[in-house]
C-alpha positions as CSV (number, residue, x, y, z in Angstrom):
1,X,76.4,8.0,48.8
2,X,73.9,8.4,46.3
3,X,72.4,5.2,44.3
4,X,74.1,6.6,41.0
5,X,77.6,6.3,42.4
6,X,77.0,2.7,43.4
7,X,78.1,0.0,41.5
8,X,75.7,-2.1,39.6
9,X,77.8,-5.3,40.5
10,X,80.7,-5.8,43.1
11,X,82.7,-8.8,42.8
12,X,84.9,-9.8,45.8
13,X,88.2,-12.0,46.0
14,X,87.7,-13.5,49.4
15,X,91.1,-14.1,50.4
16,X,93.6,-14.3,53.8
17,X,91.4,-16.7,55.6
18,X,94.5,-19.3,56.4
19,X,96.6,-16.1,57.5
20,X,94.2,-14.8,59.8
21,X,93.9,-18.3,61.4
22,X,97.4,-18.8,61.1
23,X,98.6,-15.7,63.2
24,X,96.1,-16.6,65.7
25,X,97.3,-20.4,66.0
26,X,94.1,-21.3,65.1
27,X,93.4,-24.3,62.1
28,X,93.3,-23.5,58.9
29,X,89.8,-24.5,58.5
30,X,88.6,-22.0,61.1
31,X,89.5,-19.2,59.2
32,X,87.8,-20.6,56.3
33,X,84.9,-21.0,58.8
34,X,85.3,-17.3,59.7
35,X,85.2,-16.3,56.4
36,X,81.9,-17.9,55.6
37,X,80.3,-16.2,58.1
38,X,81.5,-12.7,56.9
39,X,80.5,-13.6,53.1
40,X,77.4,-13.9,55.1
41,X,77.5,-10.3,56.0
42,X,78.7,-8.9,52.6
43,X,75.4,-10.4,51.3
44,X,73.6,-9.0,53.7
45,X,75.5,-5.4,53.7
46,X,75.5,-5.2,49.9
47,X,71.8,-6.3,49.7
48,X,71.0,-3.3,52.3
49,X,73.3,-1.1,50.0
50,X,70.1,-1.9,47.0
51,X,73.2,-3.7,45.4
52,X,71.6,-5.3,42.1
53,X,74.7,-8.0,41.9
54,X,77.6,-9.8,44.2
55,X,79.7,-12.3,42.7
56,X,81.7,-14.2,45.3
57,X,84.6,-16.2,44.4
58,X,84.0,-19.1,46.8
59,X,86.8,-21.8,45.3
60,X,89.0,-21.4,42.7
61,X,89.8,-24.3,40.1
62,X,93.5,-23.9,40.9
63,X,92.9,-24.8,44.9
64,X,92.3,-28.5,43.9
65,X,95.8,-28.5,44.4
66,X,95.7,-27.9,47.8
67,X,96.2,-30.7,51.1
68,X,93.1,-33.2,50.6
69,X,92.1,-32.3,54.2
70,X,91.7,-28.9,53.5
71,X,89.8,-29.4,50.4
72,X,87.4,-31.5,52.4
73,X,86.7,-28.4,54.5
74,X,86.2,-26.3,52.5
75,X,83.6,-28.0,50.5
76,X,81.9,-29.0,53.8
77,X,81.6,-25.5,54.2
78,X,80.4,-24.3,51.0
79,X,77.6,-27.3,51.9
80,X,76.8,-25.7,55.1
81,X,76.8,-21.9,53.6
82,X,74.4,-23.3,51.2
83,X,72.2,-25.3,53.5
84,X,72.1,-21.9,56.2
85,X,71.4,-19.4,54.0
86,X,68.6,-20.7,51.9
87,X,65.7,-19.3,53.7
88,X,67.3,-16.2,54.7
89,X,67.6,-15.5,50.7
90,X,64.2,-16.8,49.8
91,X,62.7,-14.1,52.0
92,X,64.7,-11.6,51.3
93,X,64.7,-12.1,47.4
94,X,68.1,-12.9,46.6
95,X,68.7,-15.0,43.5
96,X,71.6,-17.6,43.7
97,X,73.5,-18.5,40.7
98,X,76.5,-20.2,40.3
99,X,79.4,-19.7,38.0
100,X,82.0,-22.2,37.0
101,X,82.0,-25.9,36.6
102,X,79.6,-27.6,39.2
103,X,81.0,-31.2,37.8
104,X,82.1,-34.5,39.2
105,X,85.1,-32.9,40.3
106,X,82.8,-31.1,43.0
107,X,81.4,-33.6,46.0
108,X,78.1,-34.4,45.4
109,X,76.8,-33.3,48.5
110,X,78.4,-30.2,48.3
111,X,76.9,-29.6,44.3
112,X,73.6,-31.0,45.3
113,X,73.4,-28.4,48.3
114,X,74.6,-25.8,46.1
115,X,71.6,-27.0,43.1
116,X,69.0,-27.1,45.3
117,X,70.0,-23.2,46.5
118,X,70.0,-21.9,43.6
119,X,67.2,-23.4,42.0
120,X,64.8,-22.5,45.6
121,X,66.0,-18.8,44.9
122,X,65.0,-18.4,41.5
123,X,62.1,-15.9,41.7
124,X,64.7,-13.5,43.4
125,X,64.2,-10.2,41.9
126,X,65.8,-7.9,44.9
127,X,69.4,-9.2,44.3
128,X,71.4,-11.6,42.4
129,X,74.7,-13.5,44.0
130,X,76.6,-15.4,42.2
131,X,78.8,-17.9,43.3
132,X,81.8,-18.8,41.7
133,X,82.7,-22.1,42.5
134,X,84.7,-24.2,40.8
135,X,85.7,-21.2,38.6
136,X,88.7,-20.5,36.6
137,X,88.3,-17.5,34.1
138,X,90.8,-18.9,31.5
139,X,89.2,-21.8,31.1
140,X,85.7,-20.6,31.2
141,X,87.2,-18.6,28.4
142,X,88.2,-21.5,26.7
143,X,84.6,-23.4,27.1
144,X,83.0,-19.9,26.3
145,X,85.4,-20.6,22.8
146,X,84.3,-23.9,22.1
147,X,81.0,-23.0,21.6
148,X,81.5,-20.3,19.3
149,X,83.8,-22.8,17.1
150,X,81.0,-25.2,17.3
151,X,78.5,-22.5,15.9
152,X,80.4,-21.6,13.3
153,X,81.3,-25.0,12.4
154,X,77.7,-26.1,12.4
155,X,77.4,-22.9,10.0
156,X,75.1,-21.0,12.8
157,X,77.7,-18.4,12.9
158,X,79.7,-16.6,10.5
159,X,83.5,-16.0,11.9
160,X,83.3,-12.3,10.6
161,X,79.8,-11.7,12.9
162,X,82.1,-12.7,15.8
163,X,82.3,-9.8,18.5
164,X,83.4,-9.1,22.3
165,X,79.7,-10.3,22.8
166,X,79.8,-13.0,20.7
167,X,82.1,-14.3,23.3
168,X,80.2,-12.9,26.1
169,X,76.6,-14.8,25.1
170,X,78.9,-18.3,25.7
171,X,80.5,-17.8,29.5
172,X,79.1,-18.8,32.4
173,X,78.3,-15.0,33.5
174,X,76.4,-14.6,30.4
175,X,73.5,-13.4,32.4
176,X,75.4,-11.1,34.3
177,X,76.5,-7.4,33.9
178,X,80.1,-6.7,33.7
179,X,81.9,-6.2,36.8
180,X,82.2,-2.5,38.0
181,X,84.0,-3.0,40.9
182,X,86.4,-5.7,42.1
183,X,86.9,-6.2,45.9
184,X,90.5,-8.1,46.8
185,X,91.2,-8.6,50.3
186,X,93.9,-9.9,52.2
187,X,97.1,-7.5,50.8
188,X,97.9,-9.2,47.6
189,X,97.9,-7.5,44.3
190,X,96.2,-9.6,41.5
191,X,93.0,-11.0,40.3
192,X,93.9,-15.0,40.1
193,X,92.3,-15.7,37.2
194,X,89.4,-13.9,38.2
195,X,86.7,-12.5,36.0
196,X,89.4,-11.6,32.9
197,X,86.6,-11.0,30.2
198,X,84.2,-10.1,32.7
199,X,86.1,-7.4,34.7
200,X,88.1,-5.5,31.5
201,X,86.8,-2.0,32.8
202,X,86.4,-2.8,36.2
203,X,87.7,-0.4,38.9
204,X,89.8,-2.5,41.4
205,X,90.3,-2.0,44.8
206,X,92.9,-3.5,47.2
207,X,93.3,-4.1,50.7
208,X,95.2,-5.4,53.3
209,X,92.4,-6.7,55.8
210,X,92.0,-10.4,55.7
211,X,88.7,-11.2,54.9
212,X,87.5,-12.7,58.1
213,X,88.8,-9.5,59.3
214,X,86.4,-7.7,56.6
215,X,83.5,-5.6,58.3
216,X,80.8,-2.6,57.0
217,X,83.0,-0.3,57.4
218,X,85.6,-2.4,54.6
219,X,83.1,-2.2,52.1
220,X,82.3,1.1,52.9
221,X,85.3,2.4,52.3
222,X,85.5,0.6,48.7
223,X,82.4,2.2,47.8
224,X,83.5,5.3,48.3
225,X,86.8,4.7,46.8
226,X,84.3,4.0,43.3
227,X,82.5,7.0,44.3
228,X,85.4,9.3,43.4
229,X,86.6,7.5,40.5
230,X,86.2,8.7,36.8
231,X,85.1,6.2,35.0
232,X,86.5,6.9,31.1
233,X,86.0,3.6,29.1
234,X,88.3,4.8,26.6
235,X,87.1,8.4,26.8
236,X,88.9,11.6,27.8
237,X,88.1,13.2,31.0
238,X,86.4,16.5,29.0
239,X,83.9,13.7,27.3
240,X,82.8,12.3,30.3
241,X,82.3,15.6,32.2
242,X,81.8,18.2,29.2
243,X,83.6,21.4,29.8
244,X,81.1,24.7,30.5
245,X,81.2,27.4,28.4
């Protein structure tokens, strides 16, 4: 595959890590372990792939509602991913950023892990993953609304000068491209709040391998899914690819 039919940024719903433990009589938490490890790989298979961006959606902010034990886990391992991996990203010059609400409501050893990544992976220039942790795309909607209200109450911004990238300027992806392709393990059929604004055009792709279960060859076959996609935008497909005469 050619570096023109590759997406500029991929954006993957890690889910089915309880189901793959699950079917295996294995804890809960190990398949959220398990899936750690193969966000581990997608970095490294994406940054290999001269990917420019990977957004990961670590932790929604709808799984707060989940068993407090659990919870715990999880944000013990999103500590640990960002403890392990720091190096490894420094040398290979891939810039961390996070998107969502890195607040109170996240345990402070877990957001001060996650800080301290991001800000020694700044001067990244090879690849850019973002994290989405803590994220909810309604409400980072809403936020992403505030602002603009606040500007044009403050008379910094006329309402009629407001524009899809009005909006865009104010969420916390504002420094990242729109997604191209969104990545949705584990068999279900719909983005969970994920990346509305962001993902508009995006092409999606579906499929039934849990994401521990997720390997080259998964991602592979996404790419190549994108690969033979038309991308219109609105367009007919004569305006894309003119017709010879």
């Amino acid at each position: 595959m050619n570096n023109r039919s590759l997406p500029e940024h991929i954006a993957i719903i890690l889910d089915g890590n309880g189901r793959w433990a699950t079917s295996r009589g294995l804890a809960r938490t190990q398949g959220h372990e398990a899936g750690a490890a193969k966000a581990r790989l997608a970095v490294r298979v994406c940054h290999e792939r001269r990917i420019p961006v990977l957004t990961l959606y670590a932790w929604s902010a709808a799984n707060w509602s989940r068993p407090a034990d659990e919870i715990d886990n999880l944000m013990r391992i999103c500590r640990t991913f960002a403890e392990e991996v720091c190096d490894e990203y420094i040398e290979r010059g891939i810039r961390v950023v996070v998107i969502g609400d890195i607040d109170d409501e996240v345990p402070s050893a877990t957001r001060k892990a996650t800080e301290r990544l991001v800000e020694r992976t700044a001067g990244g220039r090879s690849m850019t993953l973002a994290l989405a942790l803590n994220y909810g795309g309604r409400r980072d909607m809403v936020s992403a609304m505030r602002a603009v209200a606040a500007q044009a109450r403050a008379g910094l911004l006329l309402p009629e000068d407001i524009d899809p990238g009005t909006v865009r300027r104010f969420l916390s992806t504002s420094e990242l491209p729109d997604a191209d392709l969104v990545i949705r393990t584990g068999g279900e059929r719909r983005l969970s709040d994920f990346l509305p604004y962001e993902a508009a055009f995006a092409e999606l792709f579906f499929t039934d391998t849990l994401w521990p279960d997720f390997t080259e060859a998964t991602l592979d076959e996404a790419l190549a899914s994108f690969g033979h996609r038309q991308r219109r935008f609105g367009r007919t497909s004569e305006q894309v690819i003119p017709v010879s005469i």
